[in-house]
C-alpha positions in Angstrom: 26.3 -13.4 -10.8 22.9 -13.8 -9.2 20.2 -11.6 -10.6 17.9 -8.9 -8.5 15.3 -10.5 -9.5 16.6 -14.0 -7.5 17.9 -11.8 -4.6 14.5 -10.6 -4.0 12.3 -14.4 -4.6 15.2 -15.7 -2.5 14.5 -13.0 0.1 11.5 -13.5 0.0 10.6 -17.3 0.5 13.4 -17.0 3.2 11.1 -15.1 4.9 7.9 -17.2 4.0 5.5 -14.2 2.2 4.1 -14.9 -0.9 4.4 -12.7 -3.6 0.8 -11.3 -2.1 2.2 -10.7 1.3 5.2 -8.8 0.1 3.6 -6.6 -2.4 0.7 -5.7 0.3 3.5 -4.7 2.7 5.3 -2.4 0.5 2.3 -1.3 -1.4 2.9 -2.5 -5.3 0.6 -4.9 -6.9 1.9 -8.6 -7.7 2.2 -8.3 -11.2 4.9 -5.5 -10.6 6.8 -7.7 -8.0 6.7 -10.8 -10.5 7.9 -8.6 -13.0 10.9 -7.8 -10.7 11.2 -11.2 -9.6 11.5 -12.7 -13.6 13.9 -9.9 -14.0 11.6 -8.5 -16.5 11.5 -4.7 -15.1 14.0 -4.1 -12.3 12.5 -2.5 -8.7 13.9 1.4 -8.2 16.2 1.5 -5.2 12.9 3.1 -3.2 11.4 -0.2 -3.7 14.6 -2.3 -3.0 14.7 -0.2 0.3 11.1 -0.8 1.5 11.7 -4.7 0.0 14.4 -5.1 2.4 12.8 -3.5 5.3 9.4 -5.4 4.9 11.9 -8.7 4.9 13.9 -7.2 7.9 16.9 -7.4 6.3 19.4 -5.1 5.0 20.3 -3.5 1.7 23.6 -3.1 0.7 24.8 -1.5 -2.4 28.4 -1.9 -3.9 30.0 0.2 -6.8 33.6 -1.7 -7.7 35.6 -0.7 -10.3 36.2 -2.6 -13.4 39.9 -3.8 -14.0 41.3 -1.8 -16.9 42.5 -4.5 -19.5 
């Protein structure tokens, strides 16, 4: 399974922003958005929200049950 951390690089160089870019346009500093990106510390859902919105994409969230063995 991907990471968050890879969802948001990928994101991100889709859209062609350095890390610079991004964390100007949703207001954290680029040492907390390479933290998130190396999967170090992960980014609050308020920051995955304005994350997708500075990218103009969308955020989805999915909660699936686990298979009971």
């Amino acid at each position: 399974m991907i990471s968050t951390g890879d969802l948001i690089k990928n994101a991100r160089e889709r859209a062609g922003l350095s890390r610079k870019e991004l964390g100007h346009a949703i207001g954290v500093a680029v040492p907390n958005l390479c933290n998130w990106e190396n999967n170090k510390y992960e980014a609050s859902l308020s920051s995955l929200k304005k994350i997708a919105e500075a990218l103009n994409s969308k955020l989805l969230l999915e909660i699936v049950q686990r298979k009971q063995k």
